[in-house]
C-alpha positions in Angstrom: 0.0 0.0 0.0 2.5 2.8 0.8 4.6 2.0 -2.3 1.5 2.5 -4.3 0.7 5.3 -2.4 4.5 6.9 -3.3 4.0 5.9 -7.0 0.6 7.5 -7.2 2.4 10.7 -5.5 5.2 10.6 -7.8 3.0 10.2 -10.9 0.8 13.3 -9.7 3.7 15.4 -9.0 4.6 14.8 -12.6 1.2 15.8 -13.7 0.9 19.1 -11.9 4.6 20.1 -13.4 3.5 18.6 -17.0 0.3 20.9 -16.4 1.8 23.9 -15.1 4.6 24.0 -18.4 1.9 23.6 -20.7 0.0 26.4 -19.4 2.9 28.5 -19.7 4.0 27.1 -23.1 0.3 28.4 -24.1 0.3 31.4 -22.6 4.0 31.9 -23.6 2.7 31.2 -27.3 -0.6 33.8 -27.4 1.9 36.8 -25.9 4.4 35.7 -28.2 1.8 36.8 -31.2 1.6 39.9 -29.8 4.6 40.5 -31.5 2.3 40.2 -35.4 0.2 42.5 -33.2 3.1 45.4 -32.8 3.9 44.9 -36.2 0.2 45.9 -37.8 0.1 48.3 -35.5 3.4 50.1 -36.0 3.2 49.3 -39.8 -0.3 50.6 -40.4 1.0 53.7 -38.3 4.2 54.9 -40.1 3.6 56.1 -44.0 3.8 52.8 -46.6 7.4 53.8 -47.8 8.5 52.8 -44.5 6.2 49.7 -44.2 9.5 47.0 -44.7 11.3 48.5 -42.6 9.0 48.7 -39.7 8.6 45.4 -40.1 11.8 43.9 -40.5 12.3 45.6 -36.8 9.6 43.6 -35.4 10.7 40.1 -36.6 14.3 41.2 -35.8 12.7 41.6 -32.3 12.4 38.1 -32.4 15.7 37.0 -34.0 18.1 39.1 -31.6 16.3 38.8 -28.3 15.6 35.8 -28.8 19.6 34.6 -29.0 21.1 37.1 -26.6 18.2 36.1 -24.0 19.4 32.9 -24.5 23.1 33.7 -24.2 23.5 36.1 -21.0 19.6 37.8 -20.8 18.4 35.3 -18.6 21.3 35.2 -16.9 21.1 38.1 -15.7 17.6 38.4 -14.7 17.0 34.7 -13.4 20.5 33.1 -12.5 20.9 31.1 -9.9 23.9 32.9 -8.7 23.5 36.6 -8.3 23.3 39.4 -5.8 20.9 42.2 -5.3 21.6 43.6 -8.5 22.5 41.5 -11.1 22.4 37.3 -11.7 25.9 35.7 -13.1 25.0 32.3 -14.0 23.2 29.7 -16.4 24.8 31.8 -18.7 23.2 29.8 -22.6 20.0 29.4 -20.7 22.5 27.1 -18.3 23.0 24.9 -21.1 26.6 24.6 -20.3 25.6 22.4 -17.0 21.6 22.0 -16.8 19.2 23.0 -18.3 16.5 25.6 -16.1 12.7 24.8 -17.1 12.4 25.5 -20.7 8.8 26.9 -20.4 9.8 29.3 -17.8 12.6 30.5 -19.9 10.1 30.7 -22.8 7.8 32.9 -20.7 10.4 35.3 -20.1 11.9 35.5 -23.6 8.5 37.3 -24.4 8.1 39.7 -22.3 12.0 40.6 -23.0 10.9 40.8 -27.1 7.9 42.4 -25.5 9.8 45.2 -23.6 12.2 45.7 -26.7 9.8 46.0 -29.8 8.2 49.0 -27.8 11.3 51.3 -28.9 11.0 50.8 -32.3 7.8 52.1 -32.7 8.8 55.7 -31.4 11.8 55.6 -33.6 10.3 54.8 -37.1 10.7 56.3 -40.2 13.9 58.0 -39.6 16.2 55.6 -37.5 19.2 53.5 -38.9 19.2 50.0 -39.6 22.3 49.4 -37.5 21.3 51.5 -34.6 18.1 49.2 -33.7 20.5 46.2 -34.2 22.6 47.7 -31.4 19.6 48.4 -29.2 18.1 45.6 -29.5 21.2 43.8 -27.9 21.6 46.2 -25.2 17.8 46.5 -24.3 17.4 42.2 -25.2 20.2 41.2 -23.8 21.3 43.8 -20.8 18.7 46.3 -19.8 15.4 44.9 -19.3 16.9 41.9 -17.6 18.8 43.2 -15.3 15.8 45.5 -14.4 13.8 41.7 -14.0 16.3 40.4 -11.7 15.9 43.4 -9.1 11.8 43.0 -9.2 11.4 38.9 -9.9 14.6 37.1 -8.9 14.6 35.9 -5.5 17.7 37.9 -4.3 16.6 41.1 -6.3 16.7 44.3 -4.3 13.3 45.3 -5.2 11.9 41.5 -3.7 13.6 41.8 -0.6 12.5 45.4 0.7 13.0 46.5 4.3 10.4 44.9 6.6 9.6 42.1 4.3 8.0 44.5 1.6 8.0 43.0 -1.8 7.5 45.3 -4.8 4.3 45.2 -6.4 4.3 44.5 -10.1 2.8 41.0 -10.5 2.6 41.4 -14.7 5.3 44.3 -15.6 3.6 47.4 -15.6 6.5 48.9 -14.4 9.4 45.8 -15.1 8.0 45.9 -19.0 6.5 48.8 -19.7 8.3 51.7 -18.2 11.3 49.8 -19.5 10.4 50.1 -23.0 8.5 53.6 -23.0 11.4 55.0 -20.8 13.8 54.0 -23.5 11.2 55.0 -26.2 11.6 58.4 -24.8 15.2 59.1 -24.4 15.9 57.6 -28.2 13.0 59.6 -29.9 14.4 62.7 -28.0 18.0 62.5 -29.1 16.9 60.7 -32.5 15.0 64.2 -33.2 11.3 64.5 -35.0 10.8 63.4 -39.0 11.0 66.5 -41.1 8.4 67.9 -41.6 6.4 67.0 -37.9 6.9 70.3 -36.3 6.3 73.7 -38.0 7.1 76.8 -36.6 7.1 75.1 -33.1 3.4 73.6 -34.1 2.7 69.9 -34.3 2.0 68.7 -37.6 -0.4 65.1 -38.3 1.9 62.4 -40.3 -0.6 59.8 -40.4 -0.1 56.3 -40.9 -1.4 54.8 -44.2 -3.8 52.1 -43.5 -6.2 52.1 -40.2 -7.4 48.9 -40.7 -4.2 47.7 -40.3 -3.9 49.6 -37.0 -6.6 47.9 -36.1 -6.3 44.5 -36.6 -3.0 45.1 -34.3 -5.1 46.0 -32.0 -7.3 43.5 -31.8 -4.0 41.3 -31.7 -2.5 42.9 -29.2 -6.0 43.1 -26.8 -6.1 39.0 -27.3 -2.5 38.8 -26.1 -2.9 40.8 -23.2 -4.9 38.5 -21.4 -2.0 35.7 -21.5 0.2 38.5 -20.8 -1.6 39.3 -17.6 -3.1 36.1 -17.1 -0.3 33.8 -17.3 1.8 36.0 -15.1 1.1 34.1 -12.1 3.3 31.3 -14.1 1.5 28.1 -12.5 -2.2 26.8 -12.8 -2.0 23.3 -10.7 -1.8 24.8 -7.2 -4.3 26.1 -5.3 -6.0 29.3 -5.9 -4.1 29.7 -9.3 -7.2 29.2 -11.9 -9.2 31.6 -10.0 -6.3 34.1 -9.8 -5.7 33.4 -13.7 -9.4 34.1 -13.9 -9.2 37.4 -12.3 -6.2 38.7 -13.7 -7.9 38.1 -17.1 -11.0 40.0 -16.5 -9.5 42.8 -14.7 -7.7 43.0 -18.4 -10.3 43.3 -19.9 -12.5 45.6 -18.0 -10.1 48.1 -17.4 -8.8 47.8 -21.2 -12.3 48.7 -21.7 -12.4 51.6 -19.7 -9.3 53.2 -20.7 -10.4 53.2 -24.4 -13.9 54.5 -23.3 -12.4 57.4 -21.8 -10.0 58.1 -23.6 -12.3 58.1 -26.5 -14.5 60.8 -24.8 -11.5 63.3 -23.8 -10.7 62.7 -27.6 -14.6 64.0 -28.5 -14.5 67.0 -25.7 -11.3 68.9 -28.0 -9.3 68.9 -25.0 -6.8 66.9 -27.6 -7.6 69.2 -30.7 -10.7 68.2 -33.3 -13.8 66.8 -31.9 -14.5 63.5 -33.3 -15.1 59.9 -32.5 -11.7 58.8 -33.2 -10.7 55.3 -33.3 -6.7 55.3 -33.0 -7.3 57.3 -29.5 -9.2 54.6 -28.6 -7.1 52.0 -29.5 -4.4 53.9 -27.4 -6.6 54.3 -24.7 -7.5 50.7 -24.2 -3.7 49.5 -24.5 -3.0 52.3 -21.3 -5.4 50.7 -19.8 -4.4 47.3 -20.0 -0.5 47.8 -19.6 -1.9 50.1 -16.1 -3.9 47.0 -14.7 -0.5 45.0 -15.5 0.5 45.8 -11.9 -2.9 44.7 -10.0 -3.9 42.5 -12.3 -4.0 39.2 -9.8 -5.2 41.3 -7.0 -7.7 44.4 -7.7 -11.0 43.7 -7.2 -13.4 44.4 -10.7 -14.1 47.8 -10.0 -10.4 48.8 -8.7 -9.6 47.4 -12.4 -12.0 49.8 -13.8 -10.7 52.9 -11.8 -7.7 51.9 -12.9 -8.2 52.0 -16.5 -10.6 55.2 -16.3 -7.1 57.2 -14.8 -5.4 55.2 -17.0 -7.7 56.5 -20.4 -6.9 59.9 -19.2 -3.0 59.5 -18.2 -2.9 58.3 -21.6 -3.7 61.5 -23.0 -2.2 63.8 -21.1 1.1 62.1 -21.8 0.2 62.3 -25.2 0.1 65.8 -25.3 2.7 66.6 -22.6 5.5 64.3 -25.3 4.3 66.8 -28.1 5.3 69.8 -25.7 8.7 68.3 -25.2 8.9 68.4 -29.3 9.4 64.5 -29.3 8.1 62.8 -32.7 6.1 59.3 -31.2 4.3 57.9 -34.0 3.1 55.2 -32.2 2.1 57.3 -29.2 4.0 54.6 -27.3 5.8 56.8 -24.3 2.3 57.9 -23.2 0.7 54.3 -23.5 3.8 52.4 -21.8 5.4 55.0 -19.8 2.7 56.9 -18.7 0.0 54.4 -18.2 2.5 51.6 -16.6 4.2 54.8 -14.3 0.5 55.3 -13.3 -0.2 51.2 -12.6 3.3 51.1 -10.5 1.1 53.0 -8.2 -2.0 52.3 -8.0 -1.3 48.7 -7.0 -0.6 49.4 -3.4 -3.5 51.8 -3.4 -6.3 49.1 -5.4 -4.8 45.6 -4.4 -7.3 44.2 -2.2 -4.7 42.4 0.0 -2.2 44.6 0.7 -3.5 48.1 -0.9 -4.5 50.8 0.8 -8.4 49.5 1.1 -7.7 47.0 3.6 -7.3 47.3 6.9 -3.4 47.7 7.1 -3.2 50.9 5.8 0.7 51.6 7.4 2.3 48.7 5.5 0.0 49.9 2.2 1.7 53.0 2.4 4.9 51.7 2.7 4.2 49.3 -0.4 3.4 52.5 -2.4 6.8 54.1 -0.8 8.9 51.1 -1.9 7.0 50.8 -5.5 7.5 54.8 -5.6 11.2 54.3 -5.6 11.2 51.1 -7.8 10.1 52.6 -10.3 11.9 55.6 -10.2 15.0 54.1 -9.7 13.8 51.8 -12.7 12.8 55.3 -14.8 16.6 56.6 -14.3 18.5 53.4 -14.7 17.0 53.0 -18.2 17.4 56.7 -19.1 21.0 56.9 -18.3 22.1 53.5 -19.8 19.5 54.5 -23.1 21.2 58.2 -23.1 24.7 56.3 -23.3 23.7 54.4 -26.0 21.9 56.6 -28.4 24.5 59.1 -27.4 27.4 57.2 -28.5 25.9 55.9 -31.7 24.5 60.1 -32.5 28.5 60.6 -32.0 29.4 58.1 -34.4 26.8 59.1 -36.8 25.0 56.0 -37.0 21.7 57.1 -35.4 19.7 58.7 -38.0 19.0 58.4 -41.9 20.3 60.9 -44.0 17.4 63.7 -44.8 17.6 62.2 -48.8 16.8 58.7 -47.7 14.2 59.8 -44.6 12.1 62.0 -47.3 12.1 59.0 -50.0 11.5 56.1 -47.6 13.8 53.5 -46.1 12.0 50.8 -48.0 14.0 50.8 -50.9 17.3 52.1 -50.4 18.0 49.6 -46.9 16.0 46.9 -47.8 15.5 46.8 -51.4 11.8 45.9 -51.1 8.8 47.9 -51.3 5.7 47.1 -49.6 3.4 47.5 -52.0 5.2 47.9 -55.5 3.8 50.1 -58.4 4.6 47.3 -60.8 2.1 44.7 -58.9 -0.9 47.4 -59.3 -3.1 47.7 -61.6 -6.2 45.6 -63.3 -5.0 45.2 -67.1 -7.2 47.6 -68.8 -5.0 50.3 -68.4 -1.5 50.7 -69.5 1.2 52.9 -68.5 4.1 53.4 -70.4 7.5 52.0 -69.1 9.4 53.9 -66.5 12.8 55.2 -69.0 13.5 57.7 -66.5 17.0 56.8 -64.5 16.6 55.1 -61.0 16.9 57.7 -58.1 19.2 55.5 -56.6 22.3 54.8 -58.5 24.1 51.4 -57.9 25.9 52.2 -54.7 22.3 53.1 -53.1 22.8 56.8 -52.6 20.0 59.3 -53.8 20.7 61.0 -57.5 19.8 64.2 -57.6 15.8 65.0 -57.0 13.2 64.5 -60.0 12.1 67.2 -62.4 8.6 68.2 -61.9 6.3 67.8 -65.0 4.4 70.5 -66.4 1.0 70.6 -67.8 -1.8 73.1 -68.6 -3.4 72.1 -64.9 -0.2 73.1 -63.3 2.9 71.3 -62.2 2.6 67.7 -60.2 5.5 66.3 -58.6 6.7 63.1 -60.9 6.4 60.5 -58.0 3.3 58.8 -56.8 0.9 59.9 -54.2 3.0 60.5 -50.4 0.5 57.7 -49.1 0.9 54.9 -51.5 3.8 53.9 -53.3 7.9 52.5 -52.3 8.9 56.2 -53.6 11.1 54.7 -56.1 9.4 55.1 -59.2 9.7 58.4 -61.2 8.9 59.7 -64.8 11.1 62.0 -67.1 8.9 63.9 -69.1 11.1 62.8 -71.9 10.0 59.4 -71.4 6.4 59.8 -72.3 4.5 59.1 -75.5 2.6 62.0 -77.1 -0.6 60.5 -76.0 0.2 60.2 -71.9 -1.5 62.7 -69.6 -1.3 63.2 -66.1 -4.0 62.6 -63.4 -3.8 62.9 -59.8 -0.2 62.6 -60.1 0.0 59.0 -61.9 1.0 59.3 -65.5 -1.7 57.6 -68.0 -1.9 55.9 -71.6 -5.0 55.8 -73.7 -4.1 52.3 -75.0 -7.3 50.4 -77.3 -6.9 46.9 -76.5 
């Protein structure tokens, strides 16, 4: 009987760790396709000459995180050795002499490729290839996980505050997000706006060129959130841990709701300039909302999660505005979702958790929680500003930061990557032909710009020889020289009356 009774507990030991790596494996995989989510979203944001690039960034994301996390990123967050501030060991995921548990270390990996892609988005359209190569490394492979080893690790400073106080971030508001929009602020500052985004001191709109594809990020992103949240607690065979999956889920998606609600509304009063029902605000506002309930997510009751994301909707918006008036260039808007909403969810979970926030009974250790996440996250804030200002300030100094103006004003597409996201050649139903392109390619052999295109001149006025600024790769130009007696221009495109 008792060796039965030792087999049966073996064989259910083995079953709650089979169970409890296949729940993060699954979580692991749904936040990993948030990264297809950042990539609609940042490509449908930035103009369609820049749509490869963008792109390319976001599967890079994947590519270098993923092999320096594995290298010396976990390492440094999770190793077994450490102190306070830093692990040093099971360096190649511990490869070298065992191996930790490969779901865990799967889990991590994306919320590291989480807390990276977030720069990229405030950087588009005007940013070096080899600068976000270096970045990625040093955010990847450096940055965030050191910042995971103070708050996560066992030995980590932030874990093992005075009194027994253990900082409050149970899904990364301030461990993910602050990371990455703290970094996304410090490189779009020094990086400088696109040309033409400030006039005269004024803001000027560079929208993206396809909403729908903005949107269906969104919805992407809002799906992946709930893993992102909900398979935080990282176990769901123990007691308690379906219901605290349970409510870490739908306090995602209540206070996601509320955040885009209201943010929707201070959108329609003016107070963020021209009064309509717009849709991107409220995409924004329902991401602040779920990266501010990050923090709280296991632990605030349902309608702490909806306070949450109503402050969340309108920190969102006045970040927005407040980045403008520091003459930083966001296209994503993804300082004020990450850093201002998480900045705002690092402290409302010692005010909203219902066991140790400021609504229970022990209000002295609740305020001493919001004292120690206070300077977590501050200390957090500075770390990555100074080793962001280093980085971006050493590769302005080597002139590897920023595009030249030629390149930034044509689109990166073409001239780094060599494919367009949406060719002129692939266009087109049949019926109507256009004469072939004799004109000289604006980019000679060694990829630098020739000089700008002649404008062609009709009765109805001059029109600029390239396409339309939101469609196109920007490569394609006519010589006037080029075309047939019977081509005339409309809209800009250059047209043959062909009889077929």
């Amino acid at each position: 009987m008792a060796a039965n009774l030792t087999i049966l507990a073996a064989d259910f030991a083995t079953l709650q760790k089979n169970a409890d790596q296949l729940f993060l494996l699954i979580m692991g995989c749904m936040v990993f396709l948030m990264q297809s989510g950042f990539a609609f979203l940042e490509a449908g944001s930035v103009r369609s000459k820049n749509t490869t690039n963008i792109l390319i960034k976001n599967m890079l994301d994947i590519f270098i995180t993923g092999l320096c996390y594995w290298m010396f990123g976990y390492a440094f967050a999770f190793g077994q050795v450490g102190n306070p501030f830093i692990g040093h060991s099971d360096f190649f995921a511990g490869s070298l002499r065992h191996s930790p548990d490969p779901a865990f270390w799967f889990f991590q990996f994306v919320f590291c490729a989480t807390a990276t892609t977030i720069v990229s988005g405030a950087m588009a359209e005007r940013t070096e290839f080899v600068c976000y190569l270096v970045y990625c490394v040093v955010i990847g492979g450096f940055m965030y996980p050191v910042v995971t080893h103070w708050a996560w690790s066992d030995v980590g400073w932030l874990a093992n505050g005075p009194g027994g106080i253990v900082y409050k971030d149970f899904a990364g508001s301030g461990v993910v997000h602050v990371v990455g929009g703290t970094t996304a602020l410090v490189g779009a500052k020094i990086l400088g706006p696109r040309i033409g985004r400030f006039k005269d001191g004024q803001p000027v709109q560079i929208p993206g060129h396809t909403v729908p594809l903005v949107a269906l990020g969104a919805f992407i992103l809002f799906f992946g959130f709930l893993a992102f949240n909900g398979g935080s607690q990282a176990s769901i065979s123990g007691a308690g841990d379906g219901q605290i999956v349970s409510i870490a889920m739908v306090n995602t998606l209540v206070s996601g709701a509320a955040g885009g609600l209201v943010a929707m509304m201070v959108k329609r009063s003016g107070l963020l300039g021209g009064v309509n029902w717009s849709l991107l605000t409220s995409i924004n506002g329902a991401l602040s909302g779920m990266v501010a309930i990050c923090a709280a997510a296991d632990s605030a009751y349902s309608w702490g999660a909806v306070v949450i994301g109503v402050v969340a909707g309108v920190v969102y918006c006045a970040w927005s505005k407040l980045v403008i008036k520091l003459g930083v260039d966001d296209p994503l808007d993804a300082v004020a979702v990450h850093l201002g909403a998480g900045l705002w969810g690092v402290l409302a979970a010692p005010i909203l958790a219902r066991d140790v926030g400021l609504i229970t009974a022990d209000k002295e250790y609740a305020l001493r929680l919001f004292g120690w996440n206070l300077l977590g996250v501050l200390v957090i804030m500075v770390w990555c500003a100074v080793v962001s200002a280093l980085m971006f300030g050493t590769l302005k100094c080597l002139g590897i930061l920023r595009v030249p103006p030629e390149i930034e004003l044509r689109g990166l597409d073409i001239p780094k990557h060599g494919e367009p996201a949406y060719p002129t050649e692939s266009y087109g139903h049949g019926w109507t032909i256009m004469p072939p392109d004799l004109s000289p390619d604006p980019y000679g052999p060694d990829g630098k710009p020739q000089p700008l295109p002649v404008y062609i001149t009709r009765s109805n006025g001059p029109r600029p020889v390239s396409r339309p600024p939101s469609r196109g790769s920007g490569r394609y130009v006519y010589n006037p020289g080029s075309l047939p007696p019977s081509a005339y221009i409309n809209n800009g495109f250059v047209i043959q009356d062909t009889h077929m």
